[in-house]
C-alpha positions in Angstrom: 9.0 -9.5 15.3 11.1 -7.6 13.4 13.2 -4.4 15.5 13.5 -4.7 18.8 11.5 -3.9 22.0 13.6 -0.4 23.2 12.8 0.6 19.0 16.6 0.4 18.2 16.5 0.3 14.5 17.2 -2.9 12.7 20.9 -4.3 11.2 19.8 -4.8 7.6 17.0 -2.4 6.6 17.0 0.7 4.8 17.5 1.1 1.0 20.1 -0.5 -1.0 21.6 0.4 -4.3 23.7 -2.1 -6.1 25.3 -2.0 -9.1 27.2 -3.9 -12.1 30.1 -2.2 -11.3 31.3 0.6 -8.9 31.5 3.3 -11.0 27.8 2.8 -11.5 27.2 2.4 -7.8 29.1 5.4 -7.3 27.1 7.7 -9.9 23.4 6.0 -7.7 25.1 7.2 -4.5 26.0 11.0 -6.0 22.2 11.0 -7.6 20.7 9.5 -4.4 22.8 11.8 -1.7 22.1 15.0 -4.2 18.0 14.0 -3.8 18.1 13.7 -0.1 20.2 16.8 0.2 17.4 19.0 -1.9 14.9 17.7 0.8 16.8 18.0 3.6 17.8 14.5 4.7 20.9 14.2 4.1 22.3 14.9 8.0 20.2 12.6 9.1 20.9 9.5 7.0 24.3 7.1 7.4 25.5 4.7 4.7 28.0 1.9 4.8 29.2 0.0 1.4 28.4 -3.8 2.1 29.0 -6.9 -0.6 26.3 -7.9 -2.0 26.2 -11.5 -3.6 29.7 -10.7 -4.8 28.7 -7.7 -6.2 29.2 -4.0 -4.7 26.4 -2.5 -2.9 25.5 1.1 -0.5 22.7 0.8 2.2 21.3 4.0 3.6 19.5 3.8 6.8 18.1 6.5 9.1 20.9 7.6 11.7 19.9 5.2 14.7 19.6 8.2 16.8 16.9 9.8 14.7 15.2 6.2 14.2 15.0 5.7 17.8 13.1 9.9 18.5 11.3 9.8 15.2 9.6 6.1 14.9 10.3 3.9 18.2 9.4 0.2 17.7 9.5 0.9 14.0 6.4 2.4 14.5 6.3 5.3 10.8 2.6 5.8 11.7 3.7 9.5 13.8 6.4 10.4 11.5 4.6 13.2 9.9 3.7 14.4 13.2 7.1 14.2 14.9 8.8 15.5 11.5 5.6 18.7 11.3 5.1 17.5 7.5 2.5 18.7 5.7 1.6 15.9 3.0 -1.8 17.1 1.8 -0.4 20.5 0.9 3.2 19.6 0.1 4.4 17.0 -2.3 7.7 17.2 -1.1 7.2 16.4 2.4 5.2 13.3 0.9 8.4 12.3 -0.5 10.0 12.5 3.0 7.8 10.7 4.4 7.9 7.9 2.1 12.2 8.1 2.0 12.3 8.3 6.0 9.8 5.4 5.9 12.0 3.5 3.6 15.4 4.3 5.2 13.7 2.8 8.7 12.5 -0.2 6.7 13.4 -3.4 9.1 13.6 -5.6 5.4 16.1 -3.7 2.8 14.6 -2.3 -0.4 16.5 -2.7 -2.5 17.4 -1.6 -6.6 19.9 -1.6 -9.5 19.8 1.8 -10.0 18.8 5.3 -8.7 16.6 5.3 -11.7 14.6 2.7 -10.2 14.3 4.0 -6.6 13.5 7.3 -8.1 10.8 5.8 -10.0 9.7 4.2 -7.3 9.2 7.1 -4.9 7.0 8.9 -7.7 5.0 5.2 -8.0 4.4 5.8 -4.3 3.3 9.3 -4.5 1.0 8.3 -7.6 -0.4 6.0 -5.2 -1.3 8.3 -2.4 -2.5 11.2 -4.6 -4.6 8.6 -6.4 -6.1 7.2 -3.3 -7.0 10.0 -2.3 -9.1 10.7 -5.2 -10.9 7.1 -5.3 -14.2 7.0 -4.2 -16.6 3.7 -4.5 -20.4 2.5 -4.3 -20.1 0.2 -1.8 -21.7 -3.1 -3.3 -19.8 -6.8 -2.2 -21.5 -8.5 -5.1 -21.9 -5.9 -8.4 -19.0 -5.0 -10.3 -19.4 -2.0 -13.0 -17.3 0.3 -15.3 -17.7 3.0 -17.0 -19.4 1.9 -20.5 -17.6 4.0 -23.0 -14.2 2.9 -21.5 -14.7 -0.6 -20.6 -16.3 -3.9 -21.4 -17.1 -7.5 -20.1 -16.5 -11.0 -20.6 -16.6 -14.0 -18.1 -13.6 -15.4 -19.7 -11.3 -11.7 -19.7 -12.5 -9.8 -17.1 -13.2 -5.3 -17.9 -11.2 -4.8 -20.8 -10.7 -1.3 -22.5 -12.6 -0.5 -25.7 -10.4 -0.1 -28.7 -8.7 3.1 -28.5 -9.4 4.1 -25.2 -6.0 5.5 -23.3 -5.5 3.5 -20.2 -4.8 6.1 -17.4 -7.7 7.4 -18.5 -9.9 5.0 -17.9 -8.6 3.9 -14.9 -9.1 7.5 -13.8 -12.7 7.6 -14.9 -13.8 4.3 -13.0 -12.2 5.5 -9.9 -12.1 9.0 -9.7 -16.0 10.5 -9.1 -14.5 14.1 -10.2 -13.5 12.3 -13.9 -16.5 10.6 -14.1 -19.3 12.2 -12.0 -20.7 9.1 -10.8 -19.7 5.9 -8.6 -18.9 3.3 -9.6 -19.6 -0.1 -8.1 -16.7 -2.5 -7.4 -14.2 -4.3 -4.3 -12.0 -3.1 -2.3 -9.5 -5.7 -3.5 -9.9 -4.3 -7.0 -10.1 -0.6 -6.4 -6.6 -1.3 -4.8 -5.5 -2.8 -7.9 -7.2 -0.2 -10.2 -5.3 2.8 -7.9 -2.0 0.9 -8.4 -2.5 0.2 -12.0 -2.8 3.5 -12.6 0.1 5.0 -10.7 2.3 2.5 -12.6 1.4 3.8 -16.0 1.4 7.6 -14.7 4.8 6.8 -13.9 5.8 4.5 -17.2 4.5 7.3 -19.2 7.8 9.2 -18.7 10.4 6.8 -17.6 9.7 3.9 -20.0 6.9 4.5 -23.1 7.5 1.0 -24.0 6.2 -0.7 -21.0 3.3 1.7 -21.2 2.2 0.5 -24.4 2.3 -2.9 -23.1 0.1 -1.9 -20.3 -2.0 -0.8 -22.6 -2.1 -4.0 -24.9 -2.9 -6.2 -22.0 -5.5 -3.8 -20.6 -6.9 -4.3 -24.2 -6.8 -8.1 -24.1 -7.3 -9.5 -20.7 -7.5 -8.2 -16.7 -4.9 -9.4 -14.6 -6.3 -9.9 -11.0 -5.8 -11.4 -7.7 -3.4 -13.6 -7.1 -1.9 -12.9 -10.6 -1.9 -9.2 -10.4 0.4 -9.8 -6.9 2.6 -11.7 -9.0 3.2 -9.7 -12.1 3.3 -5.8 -10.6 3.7 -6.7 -6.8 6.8 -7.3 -4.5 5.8 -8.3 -1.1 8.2 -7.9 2.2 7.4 -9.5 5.7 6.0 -12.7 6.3 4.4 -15.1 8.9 7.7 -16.3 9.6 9.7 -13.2 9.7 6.4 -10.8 10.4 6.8 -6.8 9.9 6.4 -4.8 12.9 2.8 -3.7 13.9 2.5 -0.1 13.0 5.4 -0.1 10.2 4.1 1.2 6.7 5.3 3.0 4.0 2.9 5.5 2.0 1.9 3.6 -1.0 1.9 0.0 0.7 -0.9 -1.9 0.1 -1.6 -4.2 3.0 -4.8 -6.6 4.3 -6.6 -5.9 7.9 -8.1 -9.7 8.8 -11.2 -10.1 9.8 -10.0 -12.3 13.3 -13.9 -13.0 13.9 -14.7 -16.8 12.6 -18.2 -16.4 12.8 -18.8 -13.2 10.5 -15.7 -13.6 8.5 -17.8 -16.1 6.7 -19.8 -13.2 5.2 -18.9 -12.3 1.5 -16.8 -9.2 1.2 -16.0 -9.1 4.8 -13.4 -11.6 5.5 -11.2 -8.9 5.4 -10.0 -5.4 4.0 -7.6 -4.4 1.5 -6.2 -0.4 1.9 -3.7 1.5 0.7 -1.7 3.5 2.9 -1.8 7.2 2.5 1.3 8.3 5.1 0.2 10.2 8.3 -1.4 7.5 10.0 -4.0 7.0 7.4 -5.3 4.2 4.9 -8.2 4.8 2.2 -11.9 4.6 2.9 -12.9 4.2 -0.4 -16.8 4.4 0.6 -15.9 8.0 2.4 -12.8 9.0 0.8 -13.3 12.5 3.2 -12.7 10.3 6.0 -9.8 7.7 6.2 -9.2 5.4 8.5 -6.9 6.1 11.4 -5.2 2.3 12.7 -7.4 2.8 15.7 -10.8 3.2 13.5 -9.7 0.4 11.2 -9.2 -1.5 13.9 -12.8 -0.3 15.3 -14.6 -1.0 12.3 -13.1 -4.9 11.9 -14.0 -5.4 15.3 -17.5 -4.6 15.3 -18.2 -6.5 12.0 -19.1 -9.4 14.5 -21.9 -7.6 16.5 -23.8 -6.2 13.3 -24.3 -9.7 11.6 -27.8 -10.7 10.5 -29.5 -13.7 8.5 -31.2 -12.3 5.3 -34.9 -13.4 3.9 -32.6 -15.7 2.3 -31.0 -17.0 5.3 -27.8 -15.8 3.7 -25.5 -14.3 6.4 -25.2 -10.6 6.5 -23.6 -7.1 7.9 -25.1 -4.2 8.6 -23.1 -1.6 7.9 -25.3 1.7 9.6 -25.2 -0.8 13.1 -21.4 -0.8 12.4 -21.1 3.0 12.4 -23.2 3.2 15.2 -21.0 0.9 17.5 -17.5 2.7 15.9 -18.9 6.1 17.1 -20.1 5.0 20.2 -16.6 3.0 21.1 -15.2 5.8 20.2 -16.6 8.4 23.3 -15.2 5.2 25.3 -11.3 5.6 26.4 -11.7 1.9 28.0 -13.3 0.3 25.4 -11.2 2.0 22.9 -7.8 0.3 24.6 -10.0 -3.1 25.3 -10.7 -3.7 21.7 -7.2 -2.4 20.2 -5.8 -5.2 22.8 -8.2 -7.4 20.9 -7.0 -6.1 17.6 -3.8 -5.1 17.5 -1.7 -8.0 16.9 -0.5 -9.5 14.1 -2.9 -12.0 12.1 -3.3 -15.3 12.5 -2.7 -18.2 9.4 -5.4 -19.0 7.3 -8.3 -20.7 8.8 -7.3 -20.0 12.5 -9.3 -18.2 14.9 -7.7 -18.0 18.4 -6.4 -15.3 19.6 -4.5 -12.8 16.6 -5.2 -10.0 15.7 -6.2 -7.7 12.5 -2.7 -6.5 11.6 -1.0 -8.2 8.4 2.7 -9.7 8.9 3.5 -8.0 5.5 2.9 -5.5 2.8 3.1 -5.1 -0.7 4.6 -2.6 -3.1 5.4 -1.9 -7.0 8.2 -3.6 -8.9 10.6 -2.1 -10.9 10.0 -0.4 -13.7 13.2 1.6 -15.6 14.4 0.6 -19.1 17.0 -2.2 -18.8 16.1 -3.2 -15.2 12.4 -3.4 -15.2 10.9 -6.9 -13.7 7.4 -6.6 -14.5 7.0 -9.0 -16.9 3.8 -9.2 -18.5 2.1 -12.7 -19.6 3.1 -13.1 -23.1 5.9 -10.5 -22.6 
């Protein structure tokens, strides 16, 4: 595990800015110290020039004092709580969270400019306010659009209609209050789709150009899955070098495992992909008025395995309303509660195991960079 067991905060986190030269990395310190200052960070934060590959760099971190009240264990899940921030009502305080998240990170994040870590902050807000908004027909084998945005083809994926902007239409297939209906589609992609989105939000005023791109390719061809993680995504933790349970960062996307062998083999349920919205909370899309808390998540996953059922087709299914039933009635249970997050709580095991882990992922994933000049999301073709 990453951090260690009295939650003293880890050696090489935090954020890094690194530079061609130092006059550069002195003009990303200034910007960077002036931000935290206008939110009122700066006392609490320490910083320490460190090479970097031959090449100057800062790191910021939390104050280990502060790190060790505010987020024992690494644990960012109460920061909003311990910090009284207020990020439904107060965009600001959802850019402290995410900055105190990110200056307690265990694995540095790191950029090449101020630029890019101020982009990347509003990325991560587009993220959360978006998710917040998304709302899906739950269905683990349709997939629909809205028809005067989008079209199909087996061989490209949805791909926009001539003309139609892209924000917009990402809007409209996830957003009920753009479109007035709901529309059917994964988890998985709804993740992408919110992410997608915030990008472009975001390119639309730093860098036009890659916007236009965006567009192109949403024109031509969907980029999904294990390609999508590849061209827009940067990942941090691993089964190797596993994050810390409850560490997130609002606008992470990460994967709850389904640790159950036997109803993990049902489609759609081997798993579930989330965003995380700061406070403790990652998207419902079914019931966006509801997110999950860690401990429903956990809840939810659990009971997948006693709601299984064999269809007319003898197809293995889920019942979702005996799921709901079983969460709410855990729930009135303190025990049974603390039995099941025992169960639960641990990180995941590899891919095809089924011992003894848990539903927690040993990593997350976030945007890459996206500034003029330092930008590395490369497009295919690109």
């Amino acid at each position: 595990m990453n951090g260690t067991a009295n939650g003293r905060a880890p050696a090489l986190g935090g954020i890094q800015l690194h530079g061609a030269t130092a006059q550069v990395l002195e003009a990303a310190r200034r910007n960077f110290l002036v931000q935290l200052e206008a939110l009122g960070l700066a006392p609490y934060v320490k910083s320490a020039v460190e090479p970097d590959a031959g090449r100057p760099c800062i790191r910021f971190q939390l104050r280990e004092e502060f790190a060790n009240e505010w987020a024992p264990d690494s644990d960012t899940t109460q920061l909003c709580q311990v910090r009284n921030l207020d990020t439904q009502g107060n965009s600001s305080d959802l850019e402290r969270e995410i900055l105190l998240a990110m200056l307690l990170g265990p694995v540095a994040f790191r950029f090449p400019s101020h630029d890019e870590l101020a982009s990347a902050v509003r990325i991560r807000k587009n993220i959360v306010e978006a998710a917040r908004k998304t709302m899906l027909a739950f269905d683990t084998n349709q997939a629909e659009r809205p028809a005067d945005c989008w079209t199909y083809s087996e061989d490209r994926g949805f791909t926009l209609l001539p003309g139609t902007p892209l924000i917009a239409a990402l809007q409209k297939a996830t957003q009920p209050d753009e479109s007035g209906k709901l529309y059917s589609f994964s988890c998985y992609r709804a993740t992408e789709y919110v992410i997608l989105l915030s990008i472009a939000q975001e390119a639309m005023t730093c860098n036009p150009e890659l916007l236009r791109c965006l567009q192109h390719q949403g024109e031509t061809r969907a980029i999904m899955s294990g390609e999508f993680h590849e061209v827009f995504l940067r990942e941090y933790g691993s089964m190797s070098d596993p994050l810390p349970l409850k560490y997130f960062v609002p606008g992470d996307r990460t994967w709850f495992r389904n640790p159950d062998d036997h109803s993990s083999d049902v489609t759609g349920y081997e798993g579930s992909w989330v965003l995380y919205l700061g406070d403790g909370l990652f998207t419902n899309f079914w019931k966006r008025a509801e997110p999950y808390t860690l401990t429903a998540k956990c809840l939810e996953l659990f009971h997948w395995r006693n709601a299984t059922y064999r269809d007319q087709a003898g197809e293995l299914q889920i019942d979702e309303t005996i799921v709901e039933a079983l969460v709410r009635t855990s729930m009135h249970d303190p025990a049974e509660v603390e039995r099941i997050l025992k169960t639960m709580l641990r990180l995941r095991e590899p891919k095809g195991v089924y011992v003894d882990g848990g539903c927690i992922d040993t990593s997350r994933e976030y945007p890459r960079w996206v500034c003029p000049g330092t930008s590395d999301l490369v497009l295919p073709g690109h």
